[in-house]
C-alpha positions as CSV (number, residue, x, y, z in Angstrom):
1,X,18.1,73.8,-89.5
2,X,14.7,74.4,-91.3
3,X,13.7,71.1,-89.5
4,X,14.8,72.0,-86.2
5,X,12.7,75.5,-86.3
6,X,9.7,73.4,-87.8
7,X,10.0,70.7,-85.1
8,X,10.5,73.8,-82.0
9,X,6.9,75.3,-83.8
10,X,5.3,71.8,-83.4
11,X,6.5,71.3,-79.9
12,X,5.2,75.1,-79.0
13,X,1.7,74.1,-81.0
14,X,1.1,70.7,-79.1
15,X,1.6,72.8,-76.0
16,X,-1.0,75.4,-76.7
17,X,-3.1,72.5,-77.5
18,X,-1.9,70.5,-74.2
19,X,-3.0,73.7,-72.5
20,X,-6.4,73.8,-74.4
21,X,-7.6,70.2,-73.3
22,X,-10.0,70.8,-70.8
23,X,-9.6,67.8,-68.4
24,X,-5.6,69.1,-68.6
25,X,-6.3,73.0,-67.9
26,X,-9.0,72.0,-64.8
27,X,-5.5,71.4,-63.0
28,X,-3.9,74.8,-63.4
29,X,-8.1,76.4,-63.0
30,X,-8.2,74.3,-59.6
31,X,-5.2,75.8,-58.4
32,X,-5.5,79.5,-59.4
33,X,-8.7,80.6,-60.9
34,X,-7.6,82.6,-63.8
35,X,-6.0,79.7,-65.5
36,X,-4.2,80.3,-68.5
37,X,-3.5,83.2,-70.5
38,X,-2.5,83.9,-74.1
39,X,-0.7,86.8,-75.2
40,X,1.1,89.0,-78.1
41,X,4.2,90.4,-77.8
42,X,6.8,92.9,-79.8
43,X,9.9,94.8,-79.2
44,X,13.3,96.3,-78.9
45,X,16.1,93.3,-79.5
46,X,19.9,93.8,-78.8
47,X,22.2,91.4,-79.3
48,X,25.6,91.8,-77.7
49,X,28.4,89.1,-79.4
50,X,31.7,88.5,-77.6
51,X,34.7,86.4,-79.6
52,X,37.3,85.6,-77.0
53,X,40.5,83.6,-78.6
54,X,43.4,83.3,-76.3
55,X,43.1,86.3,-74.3
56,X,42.6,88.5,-76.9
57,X,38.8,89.7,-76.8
58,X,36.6,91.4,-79.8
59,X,33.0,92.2,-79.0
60,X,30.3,93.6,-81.2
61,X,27.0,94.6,-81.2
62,X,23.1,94.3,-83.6
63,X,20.0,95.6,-82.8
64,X,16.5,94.6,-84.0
65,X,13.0,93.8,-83.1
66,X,11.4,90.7,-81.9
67,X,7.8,89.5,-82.0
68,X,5.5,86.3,-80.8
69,X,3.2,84.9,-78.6
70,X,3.4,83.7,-74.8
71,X,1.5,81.3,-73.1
72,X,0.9,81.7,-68.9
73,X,-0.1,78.8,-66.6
74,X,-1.4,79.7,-63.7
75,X,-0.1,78.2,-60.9
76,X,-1.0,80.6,-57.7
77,X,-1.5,84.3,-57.4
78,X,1.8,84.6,-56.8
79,X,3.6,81.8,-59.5
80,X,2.8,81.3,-62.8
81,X,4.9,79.7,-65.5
82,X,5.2,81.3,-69.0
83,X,6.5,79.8,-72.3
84,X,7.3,81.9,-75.2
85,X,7.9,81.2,-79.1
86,X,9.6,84.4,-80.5
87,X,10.8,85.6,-84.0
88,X,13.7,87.9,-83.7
89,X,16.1,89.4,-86.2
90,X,18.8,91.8,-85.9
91,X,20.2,92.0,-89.4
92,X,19.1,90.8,-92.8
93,X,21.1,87.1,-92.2
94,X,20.5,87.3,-88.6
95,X,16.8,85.8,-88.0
96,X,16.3,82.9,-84.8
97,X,13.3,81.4,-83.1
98,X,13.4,82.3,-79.2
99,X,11.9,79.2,-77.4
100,X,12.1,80.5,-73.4
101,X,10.9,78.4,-70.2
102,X,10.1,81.0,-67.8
103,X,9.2,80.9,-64.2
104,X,7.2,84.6,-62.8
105,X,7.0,85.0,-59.2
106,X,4.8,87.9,-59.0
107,X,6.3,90.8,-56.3
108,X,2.9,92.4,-56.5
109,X,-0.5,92.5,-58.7
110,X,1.1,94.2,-61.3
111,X,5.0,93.3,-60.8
112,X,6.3,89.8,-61.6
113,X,10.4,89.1,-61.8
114,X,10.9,86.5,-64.8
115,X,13.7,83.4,-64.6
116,X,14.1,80.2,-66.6
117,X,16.3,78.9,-69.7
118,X,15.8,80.1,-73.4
119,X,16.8,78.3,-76.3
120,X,17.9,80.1,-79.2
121,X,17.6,78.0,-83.0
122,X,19.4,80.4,-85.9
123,X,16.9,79.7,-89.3
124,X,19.9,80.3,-91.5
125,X,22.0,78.0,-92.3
126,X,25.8,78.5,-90.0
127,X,29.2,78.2,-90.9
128,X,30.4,74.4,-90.1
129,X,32.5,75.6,-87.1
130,X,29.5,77.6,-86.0
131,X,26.4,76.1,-83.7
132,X,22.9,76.8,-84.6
133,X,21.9,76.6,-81.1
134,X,22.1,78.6,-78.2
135,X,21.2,78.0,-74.5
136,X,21.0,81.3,-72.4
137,X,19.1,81.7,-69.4
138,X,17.1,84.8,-69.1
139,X,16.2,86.1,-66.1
140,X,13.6,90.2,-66.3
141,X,10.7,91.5,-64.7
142,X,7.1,92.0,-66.3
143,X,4.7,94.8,-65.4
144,X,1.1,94.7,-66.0
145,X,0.2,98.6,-67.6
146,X,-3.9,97.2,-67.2
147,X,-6.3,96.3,-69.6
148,X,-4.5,93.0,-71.0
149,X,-1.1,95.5,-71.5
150,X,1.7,95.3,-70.1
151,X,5.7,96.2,-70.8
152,X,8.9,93.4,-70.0
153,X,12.6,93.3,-69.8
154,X,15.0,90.6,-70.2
155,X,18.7,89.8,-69.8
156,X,19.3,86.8,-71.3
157,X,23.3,85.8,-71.6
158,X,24.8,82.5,-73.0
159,X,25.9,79.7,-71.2
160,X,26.8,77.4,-74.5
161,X,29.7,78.0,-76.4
162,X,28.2,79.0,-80.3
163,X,32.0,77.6,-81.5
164,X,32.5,74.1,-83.0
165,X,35.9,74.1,-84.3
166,X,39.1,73.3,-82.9
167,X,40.5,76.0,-81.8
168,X,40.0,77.5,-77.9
169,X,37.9,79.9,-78.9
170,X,34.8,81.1,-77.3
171,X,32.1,82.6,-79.0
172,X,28.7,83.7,-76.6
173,X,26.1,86.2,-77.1
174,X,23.7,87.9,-74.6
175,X,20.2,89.1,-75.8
176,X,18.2,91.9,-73.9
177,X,14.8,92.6,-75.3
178,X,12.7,95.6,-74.3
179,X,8.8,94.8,-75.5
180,X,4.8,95.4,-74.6
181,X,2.9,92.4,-75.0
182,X,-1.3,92.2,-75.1
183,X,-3.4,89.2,-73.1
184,X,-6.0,87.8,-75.2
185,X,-7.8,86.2,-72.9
């Protein structure tokens, strides 16, 4: 699992770099001026886990705190795409990597609505009949506060099934995250 988190932080890093190459970023500057834009961000996590086994249904609930960095290519004044790598934890054996692909479609200047798939790697190791993986699709909005601030939310519920075994079980969780995030640049 280690190798999977290290190999989702090298993906994320040759991306940032990708996005650094200038020849590359003249694309995104030649379509919307402002380019690219790096930012920092923290919150409020909650995780909300449903087990569902032959009609019978047993839910339960963490919260926690996220933080990491996202990366905006400017596409238009009114599209950009965003990418994310994100540490979360919600309990002492309950840390993952948040990698989400994110499409904004801006409302207004200061009011973008967020979609796109997020990938979800746990960094501890799982029980056999459990997945490390997760694939959820997130959709939220951002607003921008001013001065490089601004707040998001995000719904993000599973579409995989986190069960492996043979039984018909189904085991899904949904993540909303409440944060305020800084641009850099």
């Amino acid at each position: 699992m280690k190798k999977n988190a290290l190999l989702i932080v090298a993906l994320f890093c040759g991306l940032l770099t990708f996005g650094q190459n200038e020849k590359q970023i003249d694309v995104f500057t030649d379509l919307y001026e402002d380019g690219s834009k790096l930012s920092f961000k923290a919150g409020y996590l909650s995780l909300s886990q449903t087990l569902e086994d032959s009609g019978n249904s047993m839910s339960d609930s963490k919260s926690g705190y996220y933080a990491g960095i996202a990366f905006n290519f400017g596409v238009s004044p009114k599209f950009d795409f965003q990418t994310e790598l994100v540490y979360a934890n919600s309990s002492e054996q309950s840390d993952a990597l948040h990698f989400p692909f994110l499409a904004s479609f801006h409302l207004s200047e200061n009011l973008a609505l967020q979609l796109g798939p997020q990938f979800v790697f746990a960094l501890q190791r799982q029980p056999d009949n459990i997945a490390g993986f997760q694939f959820n699709f997130g959709f939220g909005a951002r607003y921008d506060i001013g001065k490089g601030a601004y707040i998001d939310a995000r719904y993000a519920p599973q579409l995989s099934n986190s069960y492996r075994g043979e039984q018909d079980i189904t085991l899904q969780t949904n993540i909303l995250t409440l944060g305020l995030g800084f641009t850099v640049n």
